[in-house]
C-alpha positions as CSV (number, residue, x, y, z in Angstrom):
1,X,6.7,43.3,18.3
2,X,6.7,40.9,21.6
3,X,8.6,38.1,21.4
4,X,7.2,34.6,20.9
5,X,7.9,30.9,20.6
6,X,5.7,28.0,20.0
7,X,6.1,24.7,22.3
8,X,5.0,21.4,21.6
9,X,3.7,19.8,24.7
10,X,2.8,15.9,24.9
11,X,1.9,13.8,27.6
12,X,4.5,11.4,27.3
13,X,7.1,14.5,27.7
14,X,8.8,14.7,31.4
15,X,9.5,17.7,33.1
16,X,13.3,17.6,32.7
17,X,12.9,17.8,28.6
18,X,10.1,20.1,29.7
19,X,12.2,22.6,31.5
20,X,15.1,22.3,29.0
21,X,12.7,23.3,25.6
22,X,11.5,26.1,27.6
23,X,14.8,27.3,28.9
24,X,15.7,26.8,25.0
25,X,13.4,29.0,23.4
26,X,14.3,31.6,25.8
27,X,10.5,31.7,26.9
28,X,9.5,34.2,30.1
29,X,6.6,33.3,31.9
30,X,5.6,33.6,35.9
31,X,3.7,30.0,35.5
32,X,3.7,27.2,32.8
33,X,1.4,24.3,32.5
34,X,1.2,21.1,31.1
35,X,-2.0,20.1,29.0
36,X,-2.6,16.2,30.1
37,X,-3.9,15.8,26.2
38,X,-3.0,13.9,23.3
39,X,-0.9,16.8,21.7
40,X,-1.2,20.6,22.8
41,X,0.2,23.8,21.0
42,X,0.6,26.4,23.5
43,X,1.7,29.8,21.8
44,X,3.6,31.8,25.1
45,X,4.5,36.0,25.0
46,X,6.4,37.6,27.6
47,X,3.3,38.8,28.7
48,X,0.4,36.0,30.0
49,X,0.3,33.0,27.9
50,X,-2.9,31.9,25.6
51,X,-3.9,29.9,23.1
52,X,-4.5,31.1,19.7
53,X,-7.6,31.7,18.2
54,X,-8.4,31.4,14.8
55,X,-10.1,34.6,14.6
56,X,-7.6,37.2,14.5
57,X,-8.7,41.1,16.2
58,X,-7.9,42.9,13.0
59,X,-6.0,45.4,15.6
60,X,-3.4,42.5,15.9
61,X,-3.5,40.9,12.5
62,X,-0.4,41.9,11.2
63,X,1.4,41.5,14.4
64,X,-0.1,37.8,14.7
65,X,-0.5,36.5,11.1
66,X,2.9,34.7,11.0
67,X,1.8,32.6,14.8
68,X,-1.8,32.1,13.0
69,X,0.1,30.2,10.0
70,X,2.3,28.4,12.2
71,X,-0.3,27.3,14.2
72,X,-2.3,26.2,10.9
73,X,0.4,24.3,9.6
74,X,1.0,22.6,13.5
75,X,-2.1,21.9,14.1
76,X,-2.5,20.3,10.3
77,X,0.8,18.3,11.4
78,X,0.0,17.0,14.6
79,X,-4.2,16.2,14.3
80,X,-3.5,12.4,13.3
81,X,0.0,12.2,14.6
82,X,-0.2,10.4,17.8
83,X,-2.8,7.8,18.4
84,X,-3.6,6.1,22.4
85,X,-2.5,3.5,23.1
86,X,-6.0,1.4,23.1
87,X,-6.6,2.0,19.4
88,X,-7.8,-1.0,18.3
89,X,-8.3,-2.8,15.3
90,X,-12.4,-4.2,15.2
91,X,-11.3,-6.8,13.1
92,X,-8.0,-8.0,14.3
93,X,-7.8,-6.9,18.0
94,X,-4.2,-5.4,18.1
95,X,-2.8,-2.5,17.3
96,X,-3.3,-0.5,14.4
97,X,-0.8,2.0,13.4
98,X,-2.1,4.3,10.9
99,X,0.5,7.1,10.8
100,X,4.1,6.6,11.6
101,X,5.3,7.5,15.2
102,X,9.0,9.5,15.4
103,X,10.7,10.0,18.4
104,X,8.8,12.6,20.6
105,X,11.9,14.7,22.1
106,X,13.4,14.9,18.3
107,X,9.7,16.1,17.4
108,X,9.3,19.2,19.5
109,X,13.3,19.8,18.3
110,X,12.0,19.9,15.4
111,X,8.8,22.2,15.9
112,X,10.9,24.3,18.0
113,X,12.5,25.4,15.2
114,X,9.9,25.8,12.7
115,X,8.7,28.2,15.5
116,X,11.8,30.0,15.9
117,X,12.5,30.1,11.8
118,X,8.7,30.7,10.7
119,X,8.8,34.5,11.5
120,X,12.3,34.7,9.4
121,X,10.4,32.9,6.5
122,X,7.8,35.8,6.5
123,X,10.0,38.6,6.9
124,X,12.6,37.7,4.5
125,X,9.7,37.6,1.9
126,X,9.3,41.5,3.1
127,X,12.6,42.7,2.3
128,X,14.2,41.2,5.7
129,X,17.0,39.0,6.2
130,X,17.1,35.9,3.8
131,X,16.5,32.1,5.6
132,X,19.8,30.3,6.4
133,X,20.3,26.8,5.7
134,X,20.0,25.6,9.2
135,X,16.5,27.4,8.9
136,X,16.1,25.8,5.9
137,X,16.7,22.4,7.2
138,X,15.1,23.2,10.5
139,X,11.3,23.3,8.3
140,X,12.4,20.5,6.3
141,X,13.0,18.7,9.0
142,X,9.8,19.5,10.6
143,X,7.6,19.0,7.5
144,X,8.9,15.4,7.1
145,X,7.2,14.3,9.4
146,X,3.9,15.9,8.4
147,X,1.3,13.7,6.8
148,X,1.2,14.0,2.6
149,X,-2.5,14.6,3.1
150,X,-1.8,18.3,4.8
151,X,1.1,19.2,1.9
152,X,-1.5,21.3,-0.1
153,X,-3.1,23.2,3.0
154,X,0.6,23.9,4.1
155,X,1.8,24.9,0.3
156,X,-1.1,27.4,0.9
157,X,0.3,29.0,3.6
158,X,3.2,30.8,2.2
159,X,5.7,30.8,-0.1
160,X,8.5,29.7,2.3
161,X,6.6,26.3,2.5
162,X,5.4,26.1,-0.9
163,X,8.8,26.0,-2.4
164,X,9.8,23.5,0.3
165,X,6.8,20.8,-0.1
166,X,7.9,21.1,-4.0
167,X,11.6,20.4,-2.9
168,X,12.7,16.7,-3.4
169,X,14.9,17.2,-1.0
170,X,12.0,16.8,1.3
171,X,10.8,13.7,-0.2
172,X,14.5,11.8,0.2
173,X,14.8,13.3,3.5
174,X,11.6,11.6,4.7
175,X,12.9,7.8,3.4
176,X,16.1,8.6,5.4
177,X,13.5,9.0,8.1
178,X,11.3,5.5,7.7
179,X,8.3,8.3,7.0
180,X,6.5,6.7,3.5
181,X,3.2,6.9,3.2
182,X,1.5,5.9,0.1
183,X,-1.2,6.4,-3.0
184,X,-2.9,4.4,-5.1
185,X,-3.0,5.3,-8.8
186,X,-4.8,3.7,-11.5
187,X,-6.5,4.3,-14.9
188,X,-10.3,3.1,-15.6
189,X,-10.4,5.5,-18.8
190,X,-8.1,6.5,-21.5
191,X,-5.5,8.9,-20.8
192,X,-6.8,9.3,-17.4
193,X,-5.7,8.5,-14.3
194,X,-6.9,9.1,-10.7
195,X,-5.6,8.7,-7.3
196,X,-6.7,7.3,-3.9
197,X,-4.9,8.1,-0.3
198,X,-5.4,5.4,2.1
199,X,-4.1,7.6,4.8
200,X,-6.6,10.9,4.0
201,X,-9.3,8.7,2.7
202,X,-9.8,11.1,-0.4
203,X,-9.9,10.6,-3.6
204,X,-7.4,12.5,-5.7
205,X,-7.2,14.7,-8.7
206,X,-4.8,14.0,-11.5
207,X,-4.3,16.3,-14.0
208,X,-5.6,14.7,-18.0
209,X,-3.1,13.3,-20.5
210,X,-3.2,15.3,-23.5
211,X,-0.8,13.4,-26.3
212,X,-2.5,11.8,-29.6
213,X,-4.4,9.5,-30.5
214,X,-2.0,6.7,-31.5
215,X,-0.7,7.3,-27.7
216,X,-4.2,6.9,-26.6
217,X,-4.8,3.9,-27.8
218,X,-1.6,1.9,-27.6
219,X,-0.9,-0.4,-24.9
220,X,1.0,1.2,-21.7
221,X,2.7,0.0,-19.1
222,X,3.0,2.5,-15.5
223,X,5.1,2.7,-12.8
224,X,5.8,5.3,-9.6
225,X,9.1,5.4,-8.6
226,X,10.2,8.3,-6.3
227,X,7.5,11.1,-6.6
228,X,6.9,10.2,-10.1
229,X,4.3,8.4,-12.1
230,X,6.0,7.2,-15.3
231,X,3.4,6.0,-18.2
232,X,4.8,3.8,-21.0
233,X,3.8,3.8,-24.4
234,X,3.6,4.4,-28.4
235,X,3.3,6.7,-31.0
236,X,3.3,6.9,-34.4
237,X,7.1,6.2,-35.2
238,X,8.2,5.3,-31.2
239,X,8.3,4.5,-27.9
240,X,7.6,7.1,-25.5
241,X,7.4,7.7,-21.8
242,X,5.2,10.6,-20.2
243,X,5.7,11.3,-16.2
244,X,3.6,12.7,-14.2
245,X,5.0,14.5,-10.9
246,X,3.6,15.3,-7.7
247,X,5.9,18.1,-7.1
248,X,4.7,20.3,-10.0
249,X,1.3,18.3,-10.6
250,X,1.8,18.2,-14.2
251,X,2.7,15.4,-17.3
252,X,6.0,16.2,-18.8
253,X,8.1,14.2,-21.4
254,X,10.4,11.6,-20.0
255,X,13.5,10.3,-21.0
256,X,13.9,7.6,-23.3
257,X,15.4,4.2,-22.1
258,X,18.7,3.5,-24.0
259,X,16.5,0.4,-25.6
260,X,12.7,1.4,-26.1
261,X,10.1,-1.7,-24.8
262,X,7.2,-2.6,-23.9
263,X,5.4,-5.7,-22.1
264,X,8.3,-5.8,-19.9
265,X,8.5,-6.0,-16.1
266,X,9.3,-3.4,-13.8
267,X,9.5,-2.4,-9.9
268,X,10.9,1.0,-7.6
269,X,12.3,1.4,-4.4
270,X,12.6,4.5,-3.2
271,X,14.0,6.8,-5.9
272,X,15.2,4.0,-8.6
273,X,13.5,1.7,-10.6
274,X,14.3,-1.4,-12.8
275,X,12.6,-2.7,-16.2
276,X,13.8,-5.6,-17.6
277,X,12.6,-7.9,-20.6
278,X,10.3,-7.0,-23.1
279,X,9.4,-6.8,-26.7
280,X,11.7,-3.8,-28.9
281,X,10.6,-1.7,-31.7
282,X,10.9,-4.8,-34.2
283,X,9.1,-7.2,-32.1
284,X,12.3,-9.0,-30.6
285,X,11.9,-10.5,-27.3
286,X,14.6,-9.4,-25.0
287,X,16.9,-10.1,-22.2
288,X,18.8,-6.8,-21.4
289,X,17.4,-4.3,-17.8
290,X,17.9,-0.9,-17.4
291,X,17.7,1.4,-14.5
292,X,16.2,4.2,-13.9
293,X,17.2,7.3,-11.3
294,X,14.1,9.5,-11.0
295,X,15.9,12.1,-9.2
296,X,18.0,12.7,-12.0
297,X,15.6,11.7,-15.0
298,X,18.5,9.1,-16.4
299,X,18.9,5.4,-17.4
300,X,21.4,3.1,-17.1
301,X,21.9,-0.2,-18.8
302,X,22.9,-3.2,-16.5
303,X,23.9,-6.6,-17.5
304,X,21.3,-8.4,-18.9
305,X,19.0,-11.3,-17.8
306,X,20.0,-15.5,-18.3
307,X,16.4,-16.1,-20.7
308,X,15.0,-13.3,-22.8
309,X,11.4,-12.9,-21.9
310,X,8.3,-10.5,-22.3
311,X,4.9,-9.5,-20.2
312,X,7.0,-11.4,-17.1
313,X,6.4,-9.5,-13.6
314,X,8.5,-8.0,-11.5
315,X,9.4,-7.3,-7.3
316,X,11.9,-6.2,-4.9
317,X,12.6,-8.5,-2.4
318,X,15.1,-8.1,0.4
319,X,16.8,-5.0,-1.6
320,X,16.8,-7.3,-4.6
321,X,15.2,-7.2,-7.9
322,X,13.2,-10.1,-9.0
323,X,11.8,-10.9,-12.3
324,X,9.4,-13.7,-12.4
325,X,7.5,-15.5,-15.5
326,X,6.4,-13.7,-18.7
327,X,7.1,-15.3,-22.6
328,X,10.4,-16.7,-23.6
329,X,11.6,-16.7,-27.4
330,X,10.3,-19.4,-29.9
331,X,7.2,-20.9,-27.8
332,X,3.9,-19.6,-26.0
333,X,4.2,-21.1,-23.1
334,X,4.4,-19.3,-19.6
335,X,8.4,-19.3,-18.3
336,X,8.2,-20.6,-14.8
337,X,11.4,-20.0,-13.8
338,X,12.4,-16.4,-12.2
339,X,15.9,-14.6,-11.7
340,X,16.9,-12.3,-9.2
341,X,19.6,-9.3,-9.5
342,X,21.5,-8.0,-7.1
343,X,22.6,-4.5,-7.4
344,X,25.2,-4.4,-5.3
345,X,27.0,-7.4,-7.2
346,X,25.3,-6.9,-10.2
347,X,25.0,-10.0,-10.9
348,X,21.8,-12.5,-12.1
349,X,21.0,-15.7,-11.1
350,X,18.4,-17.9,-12.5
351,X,15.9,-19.1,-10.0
352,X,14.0,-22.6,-11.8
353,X,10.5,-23.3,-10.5
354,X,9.8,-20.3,-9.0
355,X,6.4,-19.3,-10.5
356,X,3.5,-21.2,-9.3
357,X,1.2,-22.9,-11.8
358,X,-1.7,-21.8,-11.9
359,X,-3.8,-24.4,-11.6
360,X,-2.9,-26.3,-9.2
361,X,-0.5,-24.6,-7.4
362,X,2.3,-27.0,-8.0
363,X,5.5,-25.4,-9.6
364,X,7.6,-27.1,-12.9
365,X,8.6,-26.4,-16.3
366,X,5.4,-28.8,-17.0
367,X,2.6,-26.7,-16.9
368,X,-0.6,-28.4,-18.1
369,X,-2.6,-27.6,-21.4
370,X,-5.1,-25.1,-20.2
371,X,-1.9,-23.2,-19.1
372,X,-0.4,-23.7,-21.8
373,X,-3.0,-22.7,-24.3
374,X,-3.8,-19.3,-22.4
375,X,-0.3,-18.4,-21.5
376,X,-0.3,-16.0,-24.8
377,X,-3.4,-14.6,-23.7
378,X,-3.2,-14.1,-19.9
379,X,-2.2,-11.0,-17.8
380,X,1.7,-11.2,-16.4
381,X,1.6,-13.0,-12.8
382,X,-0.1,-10.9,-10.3
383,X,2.4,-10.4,-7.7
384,X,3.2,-8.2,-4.7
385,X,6.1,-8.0,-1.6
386,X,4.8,-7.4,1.6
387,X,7.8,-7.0,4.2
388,X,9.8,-8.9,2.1
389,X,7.4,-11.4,1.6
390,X,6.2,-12.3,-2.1
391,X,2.6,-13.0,-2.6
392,X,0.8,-14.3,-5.3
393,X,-3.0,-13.9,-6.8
394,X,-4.4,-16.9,-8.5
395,X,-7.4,-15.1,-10.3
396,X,-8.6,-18.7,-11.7
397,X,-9.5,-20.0,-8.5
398,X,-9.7,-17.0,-6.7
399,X,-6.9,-17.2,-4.0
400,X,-3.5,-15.5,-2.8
401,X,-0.3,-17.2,-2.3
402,X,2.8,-17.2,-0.3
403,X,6.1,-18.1,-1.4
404,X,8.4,-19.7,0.9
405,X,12.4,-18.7,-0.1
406,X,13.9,-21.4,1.6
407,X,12.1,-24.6,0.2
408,X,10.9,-22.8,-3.7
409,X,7.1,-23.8,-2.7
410,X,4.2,-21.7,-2.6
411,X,1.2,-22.2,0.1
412,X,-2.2,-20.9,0.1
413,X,-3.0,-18.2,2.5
414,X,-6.6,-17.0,1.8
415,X,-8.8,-15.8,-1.3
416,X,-9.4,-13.0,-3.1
417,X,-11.8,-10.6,-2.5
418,X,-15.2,-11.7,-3.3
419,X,-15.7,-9.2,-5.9
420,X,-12.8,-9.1,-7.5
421,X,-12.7,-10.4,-11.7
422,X,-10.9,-10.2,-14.0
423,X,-10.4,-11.4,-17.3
424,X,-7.4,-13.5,-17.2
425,X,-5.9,-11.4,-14.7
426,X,-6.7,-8.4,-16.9
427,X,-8.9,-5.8,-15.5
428,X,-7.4,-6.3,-12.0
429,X,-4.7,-4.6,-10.4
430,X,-3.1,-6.8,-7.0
431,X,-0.7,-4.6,-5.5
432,X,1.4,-4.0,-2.0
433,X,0.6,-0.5,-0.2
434,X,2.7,-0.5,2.7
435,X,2.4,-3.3,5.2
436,X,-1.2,-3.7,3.1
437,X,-1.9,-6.2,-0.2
438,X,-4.8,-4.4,-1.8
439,X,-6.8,-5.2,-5.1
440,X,-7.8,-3.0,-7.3
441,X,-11.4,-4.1,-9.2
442,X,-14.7,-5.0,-9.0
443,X,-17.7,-6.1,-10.6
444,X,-19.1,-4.8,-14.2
445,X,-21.9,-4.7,-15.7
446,X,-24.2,-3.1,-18.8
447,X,-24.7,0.3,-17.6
448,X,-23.1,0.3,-14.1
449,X,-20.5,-1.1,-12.2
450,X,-17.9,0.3,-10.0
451,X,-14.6,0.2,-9.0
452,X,-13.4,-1.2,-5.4
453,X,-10.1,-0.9,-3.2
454,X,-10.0,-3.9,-1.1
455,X,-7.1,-3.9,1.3
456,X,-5.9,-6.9,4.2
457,X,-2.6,-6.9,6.3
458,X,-1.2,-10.4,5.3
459,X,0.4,-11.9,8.2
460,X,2.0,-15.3,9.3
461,X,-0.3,-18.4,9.7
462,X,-3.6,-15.8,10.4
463,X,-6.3,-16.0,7.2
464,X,-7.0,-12.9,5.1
465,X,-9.2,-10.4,6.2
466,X,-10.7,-8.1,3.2
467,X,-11.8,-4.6,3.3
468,X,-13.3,-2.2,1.8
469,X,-11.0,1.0,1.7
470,X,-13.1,3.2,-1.1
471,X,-15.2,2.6,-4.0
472,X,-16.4,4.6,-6.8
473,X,-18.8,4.0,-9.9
474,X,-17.1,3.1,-13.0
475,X,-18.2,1.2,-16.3
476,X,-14.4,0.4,-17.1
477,X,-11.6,-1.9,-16.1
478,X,-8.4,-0.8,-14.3
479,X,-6.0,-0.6,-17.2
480,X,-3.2,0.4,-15.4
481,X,-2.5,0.9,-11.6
482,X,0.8,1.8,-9.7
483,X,1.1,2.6,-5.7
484,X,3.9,5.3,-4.9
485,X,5.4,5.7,-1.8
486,X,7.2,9.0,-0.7
């Protein structure tokens, strides 16, 4: 078989880096020529160059089925890679950067590679030598910074890449990288769940929860940490957790916490996650946190909290962990003080004031009546972090919130979407996807209804601007929702 080797070329590349991939790759040709185009993937043989087709000449197929994958997956890679420079935003009028840009010379490195190791792949699946590790790394390396919308069409390709896109390997090599994209998950019916992906515009298919009855109807609590979706809830005689992963696409039993709760507050970054508070078995409000390592399935108990408090709300902030609100022992009324943890210290500190009322806006242990009276029946505090920067939804008078760290005060930076209700806060999911706030909801009504994803970037002193990211019929409210970034 001739020798070949794929080459990335990009506009922005110069001819030095040029010269030195193809003196790399050991490639032979009279002439070479650089396609003034976004992105270009030139497949070059000893003898003249050309670009491959996707129709194969059955006499050739077997010779060129491993450069017709590699170009598959490529081509899947780089179609929504790079963006010119004029993209604009309609509404905003700057730029919009929809998928996460890498450094280019590290990016053909890395493609150069895949090229190099994707023939190995194939022929070590036919009896030939088996893939090293520096090939191994050399695909990981390039599939990181492929978009999570093209993981299944690249699984399909072979069984090289299909192990790999299972691999969690790849998944903490991309948050080493910066690369996170994100999915929206939420329930609108029992036991089943469906996802959104903001960057592939699709809807998603989640396989159904099949556990009983008593499960089924119980109150749950969810959560994506990692690559995991981890549902919270009850049976018969316990407290049981069921997680759903995107690496085998399947619900499996998870591990019990070392205290079994629910109504408690939780958050995730990256591959952990924390719960704190909560009501046990018996009913008892409580203080005590655990953490969670998704990677290895385990918990671990941490100090516990200053005030003992249930269906409170929880954040990380600056690489902290924040819980805000929720029910304290002996009384109904809301907690408006919050505490943050910090996990390198591991240490609590109480944080007084920090939830705003919501009324008027003004914080205090002396929330009025009305908040009083429906503290025991209203959702936990609708709260998200944007770029380190908590917001708040006030579903009573329809508006989001900032919260200043340095001066404890919160200050009104827009509403919510105009179709957004709720009942109490219940029925409504506010959330942070990426640099995004989004709210998950919309109106209902007998016989019809549907479900919208309304999304804004929030940023400093400019209003909110709503949009529409997707929308779907649906007679239910959004039980549950949790956004997972990997």
């Amino acid at each position: 078989m001739r020798r070949c080797n794929i080459i990335i070329i990009h506009r922005s590349l110069n001819q030095t880096l040029l010269d030195e991939l193809i003196e790399e790759s050991g490639i032979y040709s009279s002439s070479s020529s650089i396609i003034n185009s976004v992105s270009s993937i030139i497949i070059m043989l000893e003898a003249p160059s050309y670009l491959v087709s996707r129709d194969l000449p059955s006499s050739c197929e077997e010779e060129s089925k491993w450069i017709y994958n590699a170009h598959c997956v490529l081509q899947l890679s780089f179609k929504k890679r790079f963006l010119d420079d004029d993209d604009i935003d309609e509404r905003g009028g700057s730029s919009v950067k929809k998928m996460l840009r890498v450094d280019e010379s590290d990016k053909v490195t890395d493609i150069l590679q895949l090229a190099k190791t994707y023939q190995r792949s194939n022929q070590s699946q036919q009896s030939g030598p088996p893939i090293t590790r520096l090939d191994h790394n050399a695909l990981l390396n390039c599939l990181a910074h492929c978009s999570l919308s093209d993981f299944g069409s690249i699984a399909s390709t072979n069984k090289t890449f299909r192990s790999l896109i299972k691999d969690s390997e790849l998944y903490r090599l991309r948050r080493a990288k910066g690369i996170v994209e994100h999915w929206i998950y939420f329930s609108c019916r029992l036991l089943e769940w469906e996802a959104y992906d903001p960057n592939g515009d699709r809807w998603l298919r989640v396989p159904k929860m099949t556990f009983n009855e008593c499960f089924m109807c119980s109150d749950k609590e969810s959560l994506a940490v990692g690559t995991e979706l981890l549902v919270f809830g009850k049976e018969i005689m316990s407290h049981v957790i069921y997680r759903y992963s995107i690496l085998t696409n399947a619900w499996t039993s998870g591990m019990q916490m070392n205290v079994p709760r629910c109504l408690f507050g939780s958050a995730s970054l990256g591959e952990i996650a924390v719960v704190a508070g909560g009501c046990d078995p018996r009913g008892q409000i409580l203080s005590s946190a655990e953490l969670y390592n998704s990677e290895t399935g385990e918990w671990t108990v941490l100090p516990s909290m200053n005030k003992a408090r249930k269906m409170c709300s929880s954040v990380f902030m600056d690489g902290n962990f924040y819980c805000l609100g929720g029910i304290g022992e002996g009384n109904s009324k809301m907690l408006m003080c919050g505490e943050v943890y910090d996990l390198k210290k591991r240490t609590w500190t109480l944080i007084p004031d920090m939830l705003p009322d919501r009324s008027n806006g003004g914080g205090g242990d002396q929330a009025n009546e009305t908040a009083a009276a429906t503290a025991a029946s209203a959702a936990p505090p609708l709260l998200a972090v944007v770029k380190d920067q908590l917001y708040a939804a006030n579903y009573a008078l329809q508006e989001v919130r900032r919260y200043d760290k340095k001066l404890n005060v919160w200050n009104k930076v827009g509403s919510l979407p105009e179709r957004a209700s709720s009942m109490n806060g219940w029925g409504m999911a506010f959330r942070a996807c990426g640099d995004q706030l989004v709210v998950v909801g919309g109106p209902r009504a007998i016989g019809g209804g549907f479900i919208e994803i309304n999304a804004c970037v929030p940023g400093e002193g400019a209003e909110l601007h709503w949009r529409v990211l997707a929308s779907k019929p649906s007679e239910n409210f959004v039980y549950n929702c949790a956004v997972m970034g990997c």
